[in-house]
C-alpha positions in Angstrom: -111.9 -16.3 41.9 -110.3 -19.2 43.7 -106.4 -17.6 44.7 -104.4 -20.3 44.7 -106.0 -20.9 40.8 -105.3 -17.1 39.9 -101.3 -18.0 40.9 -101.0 -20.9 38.6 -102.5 -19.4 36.0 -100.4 -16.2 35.9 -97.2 -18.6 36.5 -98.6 -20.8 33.3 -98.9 -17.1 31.5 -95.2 -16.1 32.7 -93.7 -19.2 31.7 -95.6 -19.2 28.3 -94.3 -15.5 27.4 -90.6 -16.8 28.3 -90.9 -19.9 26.7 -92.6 -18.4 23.8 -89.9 -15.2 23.3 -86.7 -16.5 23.2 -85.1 -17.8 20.6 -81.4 -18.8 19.2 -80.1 -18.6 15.8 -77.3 -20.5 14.5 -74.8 -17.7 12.5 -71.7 -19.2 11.9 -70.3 -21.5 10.5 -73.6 -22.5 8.1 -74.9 -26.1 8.2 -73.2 -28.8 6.4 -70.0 -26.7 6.2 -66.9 -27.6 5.2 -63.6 -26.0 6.8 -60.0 -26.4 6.9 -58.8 -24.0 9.3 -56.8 -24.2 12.0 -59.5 -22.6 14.5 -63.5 -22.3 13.9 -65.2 -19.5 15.3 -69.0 -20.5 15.7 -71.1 -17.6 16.4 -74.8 -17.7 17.8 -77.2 -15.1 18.5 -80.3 -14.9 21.1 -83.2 -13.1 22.0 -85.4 -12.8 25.1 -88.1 -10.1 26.2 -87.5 -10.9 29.7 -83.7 -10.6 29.0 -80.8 -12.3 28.3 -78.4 -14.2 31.4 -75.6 -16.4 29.1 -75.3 -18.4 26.0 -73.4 -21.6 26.1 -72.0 -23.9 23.1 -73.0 -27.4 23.1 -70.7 -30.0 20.9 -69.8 -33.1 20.8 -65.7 -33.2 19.0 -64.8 -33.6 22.9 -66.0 -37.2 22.8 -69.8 -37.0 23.9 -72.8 -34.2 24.0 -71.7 -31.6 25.9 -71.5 -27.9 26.8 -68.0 -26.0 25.8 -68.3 -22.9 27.2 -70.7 -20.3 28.4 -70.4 -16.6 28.1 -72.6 -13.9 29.5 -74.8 -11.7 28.0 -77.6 -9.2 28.2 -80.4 -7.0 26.6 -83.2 -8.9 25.2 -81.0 -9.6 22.0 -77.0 -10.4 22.0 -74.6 -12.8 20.2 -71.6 -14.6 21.5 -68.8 -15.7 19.7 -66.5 -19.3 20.1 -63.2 -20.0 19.3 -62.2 -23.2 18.9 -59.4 -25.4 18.1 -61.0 -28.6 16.4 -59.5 -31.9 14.6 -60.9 -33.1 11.5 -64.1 -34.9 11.3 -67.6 -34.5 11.1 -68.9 -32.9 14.8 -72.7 -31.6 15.9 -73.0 -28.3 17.6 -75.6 -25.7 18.7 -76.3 -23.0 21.4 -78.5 -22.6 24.4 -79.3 -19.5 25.7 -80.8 -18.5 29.6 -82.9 -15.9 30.3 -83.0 -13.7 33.9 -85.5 -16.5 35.1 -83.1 -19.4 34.5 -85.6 -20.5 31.5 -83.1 -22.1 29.0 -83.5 -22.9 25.2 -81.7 -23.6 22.1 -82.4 -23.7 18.4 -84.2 -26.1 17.5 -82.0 -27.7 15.1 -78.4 -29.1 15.9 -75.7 -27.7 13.0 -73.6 -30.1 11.2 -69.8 -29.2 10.9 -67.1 -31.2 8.6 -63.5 -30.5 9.2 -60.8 -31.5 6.6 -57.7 -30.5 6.7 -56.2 -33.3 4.6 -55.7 -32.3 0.7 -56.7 -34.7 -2.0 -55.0 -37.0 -3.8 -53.6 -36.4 -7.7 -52.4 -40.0 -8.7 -51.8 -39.5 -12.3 -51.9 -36.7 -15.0 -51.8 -38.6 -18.6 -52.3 -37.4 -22.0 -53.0 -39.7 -25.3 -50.2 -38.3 -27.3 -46.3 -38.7 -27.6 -46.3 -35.5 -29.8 -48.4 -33.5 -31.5 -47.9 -31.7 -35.5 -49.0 -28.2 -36.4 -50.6 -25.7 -33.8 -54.1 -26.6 -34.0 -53.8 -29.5 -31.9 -56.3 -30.6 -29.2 -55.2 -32.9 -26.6 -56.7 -34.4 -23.8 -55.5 -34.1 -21.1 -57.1 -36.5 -17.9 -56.7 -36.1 -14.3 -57.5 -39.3 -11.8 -57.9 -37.1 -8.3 -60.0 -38.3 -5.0 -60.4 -36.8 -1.9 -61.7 -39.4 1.0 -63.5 -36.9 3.3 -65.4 -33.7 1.6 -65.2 -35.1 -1.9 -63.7 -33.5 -4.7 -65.6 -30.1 -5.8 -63.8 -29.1 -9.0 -60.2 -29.6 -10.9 -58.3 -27.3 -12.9 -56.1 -28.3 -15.7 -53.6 -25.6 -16.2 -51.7 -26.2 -19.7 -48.0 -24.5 -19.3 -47.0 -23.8 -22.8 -43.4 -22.6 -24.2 -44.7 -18.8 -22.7 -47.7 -19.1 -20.9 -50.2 -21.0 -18.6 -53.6 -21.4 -19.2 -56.5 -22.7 -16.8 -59.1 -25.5 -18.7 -61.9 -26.5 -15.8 -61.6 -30.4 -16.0 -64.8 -32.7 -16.7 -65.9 -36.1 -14.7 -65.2 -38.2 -17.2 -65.7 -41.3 -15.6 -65.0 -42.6 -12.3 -62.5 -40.3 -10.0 -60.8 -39.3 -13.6 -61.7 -35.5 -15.0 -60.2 -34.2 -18.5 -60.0 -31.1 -20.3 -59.2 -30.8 -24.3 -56.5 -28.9 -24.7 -55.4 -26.5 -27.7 -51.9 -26.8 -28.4 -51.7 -23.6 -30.4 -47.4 -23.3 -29.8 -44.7 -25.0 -30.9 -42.3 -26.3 -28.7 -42.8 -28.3 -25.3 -46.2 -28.0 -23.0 -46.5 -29.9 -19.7 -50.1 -30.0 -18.1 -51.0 -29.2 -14.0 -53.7 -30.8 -12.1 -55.2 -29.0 -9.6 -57.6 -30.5 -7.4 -59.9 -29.0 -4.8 -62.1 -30.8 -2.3 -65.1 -29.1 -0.2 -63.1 -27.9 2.5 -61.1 -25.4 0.1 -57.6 -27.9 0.1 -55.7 -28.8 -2.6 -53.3 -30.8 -4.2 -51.7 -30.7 -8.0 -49.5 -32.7 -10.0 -47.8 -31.7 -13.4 -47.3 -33.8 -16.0 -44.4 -35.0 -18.4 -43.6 -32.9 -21.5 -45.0 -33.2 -25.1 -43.4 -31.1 -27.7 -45.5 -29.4 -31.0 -43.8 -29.7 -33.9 -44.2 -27.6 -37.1 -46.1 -29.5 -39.7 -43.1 -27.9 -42.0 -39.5 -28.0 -41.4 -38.2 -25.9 -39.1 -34.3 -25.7 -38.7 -33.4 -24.6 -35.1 -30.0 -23.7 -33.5 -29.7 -22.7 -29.7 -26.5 -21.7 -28.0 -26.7 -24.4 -25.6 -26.0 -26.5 -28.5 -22.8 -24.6 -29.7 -19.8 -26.2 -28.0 -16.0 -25.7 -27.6 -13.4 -29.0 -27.4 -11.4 -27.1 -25.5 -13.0 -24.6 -23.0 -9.6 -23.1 -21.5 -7.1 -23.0 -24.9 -4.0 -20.8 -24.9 -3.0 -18.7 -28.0 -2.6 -20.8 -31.3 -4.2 -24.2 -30.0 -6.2 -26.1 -32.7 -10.2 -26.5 -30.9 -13.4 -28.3 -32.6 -16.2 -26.0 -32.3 -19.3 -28.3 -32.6 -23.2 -26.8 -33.1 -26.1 -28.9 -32.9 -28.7 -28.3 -35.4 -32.0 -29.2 -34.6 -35.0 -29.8 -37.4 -38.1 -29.4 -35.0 -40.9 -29.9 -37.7 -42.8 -32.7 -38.6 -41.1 -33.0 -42.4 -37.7 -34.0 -43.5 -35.6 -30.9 -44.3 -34.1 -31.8 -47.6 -30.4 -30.4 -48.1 -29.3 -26.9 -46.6 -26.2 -25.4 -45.7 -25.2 -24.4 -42.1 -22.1 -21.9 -41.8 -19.8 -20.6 -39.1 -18.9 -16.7 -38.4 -16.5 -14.9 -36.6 -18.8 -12.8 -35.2 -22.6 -11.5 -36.5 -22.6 -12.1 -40.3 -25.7 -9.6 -40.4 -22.7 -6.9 -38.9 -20.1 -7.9 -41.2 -18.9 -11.2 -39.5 -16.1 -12.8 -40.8 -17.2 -16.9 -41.7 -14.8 -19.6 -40.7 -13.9 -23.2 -42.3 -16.5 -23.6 -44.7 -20.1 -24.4 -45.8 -21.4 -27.4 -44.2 -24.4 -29.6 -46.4 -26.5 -31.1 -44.3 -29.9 -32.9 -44.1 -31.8 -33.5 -41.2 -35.1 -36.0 -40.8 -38.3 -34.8 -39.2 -38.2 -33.8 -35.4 -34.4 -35.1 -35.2 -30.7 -33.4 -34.9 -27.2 -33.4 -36.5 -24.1 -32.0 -35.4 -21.8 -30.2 -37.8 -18.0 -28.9 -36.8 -15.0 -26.9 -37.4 -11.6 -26.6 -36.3 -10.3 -23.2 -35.2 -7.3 -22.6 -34.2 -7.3 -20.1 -31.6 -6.5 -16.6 -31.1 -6.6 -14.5 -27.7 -9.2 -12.5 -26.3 -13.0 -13.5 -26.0 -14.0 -14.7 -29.9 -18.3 -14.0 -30.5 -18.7 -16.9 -32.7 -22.3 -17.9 -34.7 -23.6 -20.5 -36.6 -26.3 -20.4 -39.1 -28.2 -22.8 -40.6 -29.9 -22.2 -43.8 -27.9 -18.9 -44.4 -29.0 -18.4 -48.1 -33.0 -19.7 -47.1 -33.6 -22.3 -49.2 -35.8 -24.2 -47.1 -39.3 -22.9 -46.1 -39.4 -23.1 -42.6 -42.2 -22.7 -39.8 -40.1 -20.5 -38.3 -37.4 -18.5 -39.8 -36.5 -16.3 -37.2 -34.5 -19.5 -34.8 -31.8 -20.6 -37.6 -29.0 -18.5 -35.8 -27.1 -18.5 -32.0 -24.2 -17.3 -31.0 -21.5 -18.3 -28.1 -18.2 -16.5 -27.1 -15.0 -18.3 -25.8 -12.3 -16.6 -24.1 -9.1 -17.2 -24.6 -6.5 -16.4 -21.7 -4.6 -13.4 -22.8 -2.2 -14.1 -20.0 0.9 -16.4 -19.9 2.7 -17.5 -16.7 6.4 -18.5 -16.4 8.3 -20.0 -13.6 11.8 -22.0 -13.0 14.6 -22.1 -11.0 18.0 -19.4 -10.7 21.1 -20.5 -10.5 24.0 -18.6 -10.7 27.9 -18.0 -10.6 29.8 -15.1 -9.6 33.1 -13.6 -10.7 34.2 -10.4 -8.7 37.0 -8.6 -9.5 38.8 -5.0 -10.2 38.6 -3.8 -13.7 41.9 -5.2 -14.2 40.7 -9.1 -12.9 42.8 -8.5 -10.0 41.7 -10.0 -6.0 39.0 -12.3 -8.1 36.5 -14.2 -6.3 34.6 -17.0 -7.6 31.3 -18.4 -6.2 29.4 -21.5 -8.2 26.0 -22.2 -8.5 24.9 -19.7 -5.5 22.0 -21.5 -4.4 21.1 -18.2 -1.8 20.8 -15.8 -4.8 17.8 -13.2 -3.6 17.1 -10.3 -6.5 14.4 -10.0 -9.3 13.1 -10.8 -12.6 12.1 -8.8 -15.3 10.4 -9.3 -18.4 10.1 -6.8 -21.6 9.4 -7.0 -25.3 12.4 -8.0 -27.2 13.0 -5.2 -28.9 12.8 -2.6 -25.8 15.7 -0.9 -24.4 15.5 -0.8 -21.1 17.3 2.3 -18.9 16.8 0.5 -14.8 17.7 3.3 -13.0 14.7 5.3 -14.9 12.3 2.3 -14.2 8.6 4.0 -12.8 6.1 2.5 -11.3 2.6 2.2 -13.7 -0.3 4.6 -12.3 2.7 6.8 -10.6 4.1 9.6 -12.5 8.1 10.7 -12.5 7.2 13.2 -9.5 5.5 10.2 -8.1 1.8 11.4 -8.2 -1.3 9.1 -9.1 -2.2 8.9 -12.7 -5.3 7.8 -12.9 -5.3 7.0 -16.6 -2.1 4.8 -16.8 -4.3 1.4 -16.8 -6.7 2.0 -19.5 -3.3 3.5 -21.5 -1.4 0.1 -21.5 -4.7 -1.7 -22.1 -5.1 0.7 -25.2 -1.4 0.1 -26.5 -1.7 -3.4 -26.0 -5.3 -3.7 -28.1 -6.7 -5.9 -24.6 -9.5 -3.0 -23.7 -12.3 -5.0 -24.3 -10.9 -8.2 -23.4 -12.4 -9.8 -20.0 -9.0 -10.4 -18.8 -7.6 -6.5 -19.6 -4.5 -5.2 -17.4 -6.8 -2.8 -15.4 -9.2 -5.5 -14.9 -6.7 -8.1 -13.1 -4.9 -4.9 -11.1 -7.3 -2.4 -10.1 -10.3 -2.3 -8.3 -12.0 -0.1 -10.7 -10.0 0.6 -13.8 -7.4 3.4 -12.1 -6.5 2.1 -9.1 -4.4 -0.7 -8.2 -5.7 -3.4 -5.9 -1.9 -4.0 -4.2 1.3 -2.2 -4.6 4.7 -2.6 -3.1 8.1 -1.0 -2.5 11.1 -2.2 -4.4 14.4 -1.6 -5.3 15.6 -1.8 -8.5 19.9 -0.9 -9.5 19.9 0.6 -5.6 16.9 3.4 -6.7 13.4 2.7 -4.8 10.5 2.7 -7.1 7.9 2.7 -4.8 3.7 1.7 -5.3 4.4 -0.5 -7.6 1.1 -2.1 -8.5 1.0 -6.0 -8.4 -1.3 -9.2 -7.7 -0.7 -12.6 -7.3 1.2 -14.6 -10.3 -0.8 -17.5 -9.9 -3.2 -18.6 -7.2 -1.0 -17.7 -3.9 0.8 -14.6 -2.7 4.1 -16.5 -2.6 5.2 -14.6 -5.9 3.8 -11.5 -7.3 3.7 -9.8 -10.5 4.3 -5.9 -10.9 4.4 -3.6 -13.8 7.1 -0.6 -14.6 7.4 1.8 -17.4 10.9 3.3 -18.5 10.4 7.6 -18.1 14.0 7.7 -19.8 11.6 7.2 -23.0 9.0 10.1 -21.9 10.3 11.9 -25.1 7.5 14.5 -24.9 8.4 15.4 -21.5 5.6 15.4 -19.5 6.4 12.8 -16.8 4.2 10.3 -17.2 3.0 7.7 -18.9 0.8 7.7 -21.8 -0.3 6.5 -25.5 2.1 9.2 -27.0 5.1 8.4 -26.0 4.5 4.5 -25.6 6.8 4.1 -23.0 8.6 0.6 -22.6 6.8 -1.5 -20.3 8.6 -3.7 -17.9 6.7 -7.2 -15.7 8.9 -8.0 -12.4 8.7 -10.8 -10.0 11.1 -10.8 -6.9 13.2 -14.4 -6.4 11.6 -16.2 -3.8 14.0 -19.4 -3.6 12.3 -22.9 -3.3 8.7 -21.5 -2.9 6.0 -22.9 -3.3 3.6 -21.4 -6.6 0.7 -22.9 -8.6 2.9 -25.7 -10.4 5.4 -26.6 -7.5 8.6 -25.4 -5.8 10.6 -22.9 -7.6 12.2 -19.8 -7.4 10.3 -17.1 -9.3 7.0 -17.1 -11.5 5.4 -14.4 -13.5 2.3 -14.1 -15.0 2.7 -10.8 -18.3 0.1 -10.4 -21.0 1.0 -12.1 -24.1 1.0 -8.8 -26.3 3.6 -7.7 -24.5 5.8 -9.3 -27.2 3.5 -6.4 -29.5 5.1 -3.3 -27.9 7.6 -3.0 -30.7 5.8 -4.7 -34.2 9.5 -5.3 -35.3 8.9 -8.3 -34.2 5.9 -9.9 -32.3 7.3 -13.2 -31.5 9.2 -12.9 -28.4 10.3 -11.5 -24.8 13.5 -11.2 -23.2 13.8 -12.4 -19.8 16.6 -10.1 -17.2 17.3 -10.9 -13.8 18.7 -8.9 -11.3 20.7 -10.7 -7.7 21.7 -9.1 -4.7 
């Protein structure tokens, strides 16, 4: 055989097995895909029976054909993978892969990629109905939703009812609008959210406005948002309106019913105030009914119910009652000015000096129940007994004698940090004797004056030094003179803030307090 013919035609044979054994697969992502992710990771794979050199991705989102980046490899199979940061659009890509010789291929298809990273648009969500009667209602519910890129692949319309949400997949109905027919199988108020996906796995939604299901019956409704107060901050014996708003959320007229107010739960023995109201309330509308309380202190649980006796038949009769509680400040403050003149003298009005209207007057004020007799030099400080050791039990005591344990406002609550023990206390001195921890807060909103609380141990009659329910001890509210100082309404000398049931301590009468004062 001719030799130089016997060269070629092995070099034809070689070339032919290369050629003929190499291959590249596209992996990742498929063709036609659509992504939104930040980075793409294309993967491709290659074989070769001579063996493998590199792999390099070709693309063209950097403005024209082109090869990214090339990795080696080897064996006579291998994959590579890419990561890439790409912006949206709709790019080409494949790989080519070398073998030991330098013979190059690549698959034999380029791979389409879209990348969309913009969500659709949801310009309306729309219904057909103002409201709907009875809880077998359909509605339908449309969605008008485009995406400019991938398309739009499905919609959801999620129905939000009083309790719930429930997915509905949404038909084309015509156009770029889907619907879904809804059951409205709850009373009270639905809205509907659209959510729309395109290709790429974005979304968008959009809810719509409300639409209420009525009862196809009457149904009476009172909530406590609707109870309210003329007069959110009364003191003691003020006259209030207490208004309720009674709603009729059915899709018939009532008819005549009566609506009551209760001191407290009439189902646990509540007490009704004013008297039985008549009303008569139109399909799917509202009235509002009063009465005038005059006011008493503490926090005051008060309910309405509408239809008490049940002569309507009602949708629902479990929403005809609600309930709201005022408080009423069990606290009073009192502040002024002290002026005072001074006559001293022997016991036989000998060497008599006379001062007028001493404007410089330093000392204290004092405050007990009318009726209390009050020894000073025996005046304790509350939470301290005789020997001057911490009772822990002297604030929940007064509260006790005082009926203010459950009020929101209590003694203990507005002087101790956590029922026993007092959040300030001071020294004083009261007739030339030091009663010392004296618990006290503010008066009003400054620390220019303070409050403080004593009990009188000349009336611990059972003798065992302290405080207590037993012996009732007289109470006593002090406030040292702090001349021209400012307090919560102005410039004055002294101000005092003492429970109003102080007046209580003694029930011979309950009317009054005696004010004392005490200058140095």
């Amino acid at each position: 055989m001719n030799t130089s013919r016997a060269v070629l035609l092995m070099f034809l044979a070689v070339l032919v097995i290369s050629t003929a054994s190499a291959t590249v697969t596209l992996n990742y992502p498929l063709n036609n895909a659509n992504l939104s992710l930040p980075s793409v990771t294309f993967n491709c794979s290659a074989t070769s029976v001579i063996g493998l050199a590199n792999i390099t991705l070709y693309e063209n989102w950097t403005g024209s054909w082109t090869a990214n980046e090339t990795k080696n490899i080897s064996g006579t199979s291998n994959s590579s993978n890419f990561t890439k940061q790409l912006p949206e659009g709709k790019f080409v890509w494949n790989c080519q892969q070398a073998d030991t010789s330098d013979t190059t291929s690549m698959s034999a298809s380029n791979f389409t990629l879209n990348v969309d990273r913009t969500p659709p648009s949801v310009s309306s969500v729309f219904f057909n109905e103002t409201y709907t009667c009875g809880i077998s209602s359909l509605v339908r519910v449309n969605c008008t939703t485009t995406d400019s890129f991938t398309g739009i692949k499905n919609v959801t319309i999620v129905a939000n009812s009083p309790t719930d949400s429930y997915d509905y997949p949404a038909q084309l109905l015509s156009g770029n609008t889907y619907y879904s027919d809804v059951s409205l199988n709850q009373t009270g108020f639905w809205n509907f959210t659209c959510v729309s996906y395109d290709y790429a796995g974005n979304s968008a939604n959009s809810t719509s406005s409300a639409i209420e299901t009525y009862y196809s019956t009457p149904d009476l409704t009172i909530n406590r948002t609707g109870i309210k107060f003329s007069n959110l901050n009364p003191l003691e014996n003020q006259q209030i309106t207490i208004n309720a708003n009674v709603y009729n959320n059915g899709c018939q007229d009532s008819g005549n019913f009566w609506t009551a107010f209760y001191n407290g739960d009439p189902a646990s023995s509540g007490i009704q105030v004013g008297t039985n109201k008549s009303m008569s309330i139109p399909q799917r509308s509202n009235q509002t009914v009063n009465i005038t309380w005059t006011t008493t202190i503490g926090p005051t649980n008060f309910f309405v119910v509408a239809d008490f006796n049940n002569s309507i038949s009602e949708g629902n009769e479990s929403n005809n009652k609600a309930n709201k509680t005022i408080d009423v400040t069990s606290w009073q403050t009192f502040f002024g000015n002290v002026t005072a003149s001074k006559l001293l003298g022997n016991s036989g009005m000998e060497n008599m000096t006379l001062w007028f209207n001493d404007s410089k007057s330093t000392g204290m004020i004092f405050v007990a129940d009318k009726e209390s007799i009050i020894h000073w030099a025996s005046l304790v400080a509350l939470s301290r007994a005789i020997n001057g050791s911490f009772m822990s039990n002297d604030f929940s005591d007064i509260d006790a004698l005082f009926n203010m344990t459950n009020f929101n406002d209590s003694i203990s609550k507005k002087f101790t940090t956590d029922g026993s023990t007092p959040k300030q206390t001071e020294n004083l001195t009261i007739e030339s004797v030091s009663v010392d921890n004296v618990p006290v807060i503010d008066s009003t909103n400054n620390s220019n004056f303070k409050t403080g609380i004593l009990w009188d141990s000349a009336d611990d009659t059972s003798g065992n030094g302290q405080f207590d329910q037993t012996d009732k001890e007289k109470v006593v509210f002090v406030t040292e003179i702090n001349k021209g100082a400012l307090g919560a309404y102005g410039r004055y000398d002294y101000e005092i803030s003492i429970p109003v049931r102080l007046r209580n301590q003694d029930t011979a009468d309950t009317s009054e307090v005696y004010f004392y004062y005490e200058l140095s």
